[in-house]
VMD Tcl script that draws the C-alpha trace (Angstrom):
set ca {
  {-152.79 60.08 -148.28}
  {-150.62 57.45 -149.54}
  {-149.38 54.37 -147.27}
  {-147.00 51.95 -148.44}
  {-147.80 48.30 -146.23}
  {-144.61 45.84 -145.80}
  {-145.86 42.46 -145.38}
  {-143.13 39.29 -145.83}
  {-146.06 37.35 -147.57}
  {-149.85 36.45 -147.99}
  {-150.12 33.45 -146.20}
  {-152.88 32.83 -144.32}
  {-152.08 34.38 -140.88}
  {-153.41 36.55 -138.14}
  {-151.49 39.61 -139.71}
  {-151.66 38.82 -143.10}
  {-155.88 38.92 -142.69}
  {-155.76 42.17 -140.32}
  {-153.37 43.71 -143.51}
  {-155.76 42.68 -146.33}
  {-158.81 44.47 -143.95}
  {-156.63 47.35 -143.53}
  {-156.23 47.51 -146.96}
  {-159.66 48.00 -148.10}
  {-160.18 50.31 -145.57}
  {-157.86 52.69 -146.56}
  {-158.92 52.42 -150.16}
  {-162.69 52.81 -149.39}
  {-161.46 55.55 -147.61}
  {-160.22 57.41 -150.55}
  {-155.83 56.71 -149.66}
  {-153.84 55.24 -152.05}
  {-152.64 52.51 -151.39}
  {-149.15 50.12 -152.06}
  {-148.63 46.69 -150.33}
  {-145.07 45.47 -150.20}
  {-144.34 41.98 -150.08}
  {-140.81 40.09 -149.52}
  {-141.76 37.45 -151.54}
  {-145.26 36.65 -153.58}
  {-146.22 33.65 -151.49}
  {-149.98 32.75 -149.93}
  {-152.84 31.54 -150.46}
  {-153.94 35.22 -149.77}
  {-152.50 36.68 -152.57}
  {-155.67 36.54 -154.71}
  {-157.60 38.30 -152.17}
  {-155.11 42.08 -152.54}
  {-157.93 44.25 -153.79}
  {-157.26 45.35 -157.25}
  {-156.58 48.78 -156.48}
  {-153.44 48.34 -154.45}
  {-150.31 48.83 -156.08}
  {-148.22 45.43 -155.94}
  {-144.85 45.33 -155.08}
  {-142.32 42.37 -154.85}
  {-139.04 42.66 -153.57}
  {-137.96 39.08 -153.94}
  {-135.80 39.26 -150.80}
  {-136.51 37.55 -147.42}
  {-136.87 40.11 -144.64}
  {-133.33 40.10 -142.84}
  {-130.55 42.24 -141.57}
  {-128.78 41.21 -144.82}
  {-131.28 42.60 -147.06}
  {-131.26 45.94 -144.66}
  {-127.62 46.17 -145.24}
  {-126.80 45.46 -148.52}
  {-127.60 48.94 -150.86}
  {-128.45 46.62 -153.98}
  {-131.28 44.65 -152.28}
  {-135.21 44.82 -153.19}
  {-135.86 46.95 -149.71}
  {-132.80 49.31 -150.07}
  {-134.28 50.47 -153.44}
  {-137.60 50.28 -152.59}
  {-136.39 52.38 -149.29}
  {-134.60 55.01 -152.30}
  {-137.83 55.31 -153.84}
  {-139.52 56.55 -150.68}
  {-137.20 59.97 -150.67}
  {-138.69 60.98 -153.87}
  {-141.50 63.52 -153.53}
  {-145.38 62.08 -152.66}
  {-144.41 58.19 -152.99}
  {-145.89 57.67 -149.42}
  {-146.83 59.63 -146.66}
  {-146.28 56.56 -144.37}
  {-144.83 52.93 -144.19}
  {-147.24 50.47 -141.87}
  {-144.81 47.13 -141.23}
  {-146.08 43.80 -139.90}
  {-144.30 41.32 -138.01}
  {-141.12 41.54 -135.99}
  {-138.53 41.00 -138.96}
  {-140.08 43.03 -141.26}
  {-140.04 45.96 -138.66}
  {-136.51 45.16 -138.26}
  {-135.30 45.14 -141.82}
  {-137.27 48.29 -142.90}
  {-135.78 50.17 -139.80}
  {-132.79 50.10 -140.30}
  {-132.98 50.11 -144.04}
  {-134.95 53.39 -143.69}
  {-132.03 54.38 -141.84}
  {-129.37 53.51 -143.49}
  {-131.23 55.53 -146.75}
  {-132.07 58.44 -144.43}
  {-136.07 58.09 -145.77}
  {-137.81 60.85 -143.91}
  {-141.21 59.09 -144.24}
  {-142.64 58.00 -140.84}
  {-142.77 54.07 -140.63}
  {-145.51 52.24 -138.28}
  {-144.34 49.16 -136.97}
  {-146.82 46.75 -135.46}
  {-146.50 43.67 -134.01}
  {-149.28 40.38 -134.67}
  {-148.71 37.38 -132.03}
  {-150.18 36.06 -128.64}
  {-147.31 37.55 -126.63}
  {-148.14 35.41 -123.48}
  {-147.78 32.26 -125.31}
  {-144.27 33.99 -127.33}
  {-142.92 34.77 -123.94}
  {-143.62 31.12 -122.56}
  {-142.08 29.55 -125.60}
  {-138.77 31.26 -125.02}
  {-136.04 29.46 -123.44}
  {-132.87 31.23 -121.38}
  {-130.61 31.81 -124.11}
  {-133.31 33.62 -125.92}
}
mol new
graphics top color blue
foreach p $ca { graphics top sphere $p radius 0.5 }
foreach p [lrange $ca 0 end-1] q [lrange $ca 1 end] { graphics top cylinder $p $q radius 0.2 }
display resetview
């Protein structure tokens, strides 16, 4: 199987470890395996196992990238149509799921995407005021 994981960056946090353990998994595993980064930031970034394909889109993950057809996702999102360039798309953090949505469907990519969500939601809730 191949899955394609969109990460905005390596730095050291919650989702960025649970990525770089899903990572090996899948490789030990036998998948192939891509990991897409927004931008090539972290003090993780030394840690991607050598077998994962590396991908940089050099874009920050936000409605404008999503949008705009000449952006890093929207071609990386055109790639995803071709034939056997993933069988899935895992996203991390709220943002990212965001931006590869609806870039996913503004390219019509038929490849199921994942989206998961990394935070203490108790303490997310309590930090949010009215307007939010």
């Amino acid at each position: 199987m191949r899955i394609s994981m969109v990460i905005k960056n390596m730095h050291g946090g919650g989702a960025e470890r649970v990525a770089l353990s899903l990572l090996g998994q899948f490789i030990d595993e036998g998948h192939v395996v891509q990991l897409v980064l927004f931008e090539r930031k972290g003090e993780l970034l030394d840690d991607i196992p050598k077998a994962v394909q590396l991908i940089v889109l050099d874009s920050s993950p936000a409605l404008f990238a999503a949008l705009n057809p000449l952006s890093g996702l929207r071609k990386w999102m055109q790639s995803l149509k071709r034939w056997g360039d993933a069988d899935t798309v895992v996203c991390f953090s709220y943002k990212v799921n965001i931006a590869v949505t609806l870039a996913g469907l503004m390219e019509k990519v038929q490849t199921p995407i994942i989206l998961t969500e990394h935070n203490v939601f108790s303490k997310d809730i309590a930090e949010r005021n009215i307007l939010r």
